[in-house]
C-alpha positions, 0 to 999 in steps of 0.5 A: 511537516505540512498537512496530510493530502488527500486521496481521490476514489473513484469507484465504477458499479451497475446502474439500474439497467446493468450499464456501467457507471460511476458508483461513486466519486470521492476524496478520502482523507490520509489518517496517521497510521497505527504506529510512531513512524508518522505514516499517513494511509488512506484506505482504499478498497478491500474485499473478503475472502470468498469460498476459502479464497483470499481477500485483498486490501489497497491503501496508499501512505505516505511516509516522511522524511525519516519515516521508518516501519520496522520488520514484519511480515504476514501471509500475504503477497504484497505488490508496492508501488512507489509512486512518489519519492525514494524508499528503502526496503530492508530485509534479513540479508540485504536492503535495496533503495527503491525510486518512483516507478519501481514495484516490489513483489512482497512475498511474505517475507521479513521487511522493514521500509525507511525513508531516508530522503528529504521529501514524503514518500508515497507508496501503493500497497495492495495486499493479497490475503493467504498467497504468500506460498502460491505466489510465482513468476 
């Protein structure tokens, strides 16, 4: 497998007299993810929960060929999008094959996601923390 690819971040703040600016401007490096599937992520930004409000969290990963996250869920909405690549999401009745393009509504449900293809796939999460019941179309 080649080696893990970076991941730019370009982060905007305030200047000293409260214009717009470039905060700061960086390469994040993709670091193994915390199970056997040879996951690589980035994290990107995430914020705390404020006043009894959710939290969020963005992280970019890259799964290979083969790459396999088991079941889970948490109480979070979770918007995937996969920027690169195909991946399957299974689910307790069902899983669909997912294409570059594509977004998932990730409502706190059970789910599993397999790369099944022959090339690295990379997917966008950004997970909002406690909405998984108030989430609606």
């Amino acid at each position: 497998m080649t080696a893990p690819r970076r991941q730019r971040r370009v982060v905007t703040g305030h200047d000293g007299d409260g214009k717009s600016c470039i905060a700061s401007d960086e390469t994040l490096p993709m670091l193994p993810g915390t199970t056997e599937d040879g996951r690589h992520l980035a994290e990107i930004w995430a914020t705390d929960a404020v006043s009894g409000e959710g939290g969020s969290t963005i992280r970019i990963v890259d799964l290979p060929p083969g790459g396999k996250r088991d079941a889970h869920a948490s109480d979070t909405v979770d918007y995937c999008l996969i920027l690169e690549g195909a991946l399957w999401m299974t689910l307790d009745a069902g899983e669909t094959e997912l294409r570059a393009g594509d977004v998932v509504v990730q409502r706190g449900t059970m789910h599993g996601w397999h790369n099944r293809s022959d090339a690295v796939t990379r997917i966008a999460f950004i997970n909002l923390t406690g909405q998984a019941d108030a989430a609606t179309a």
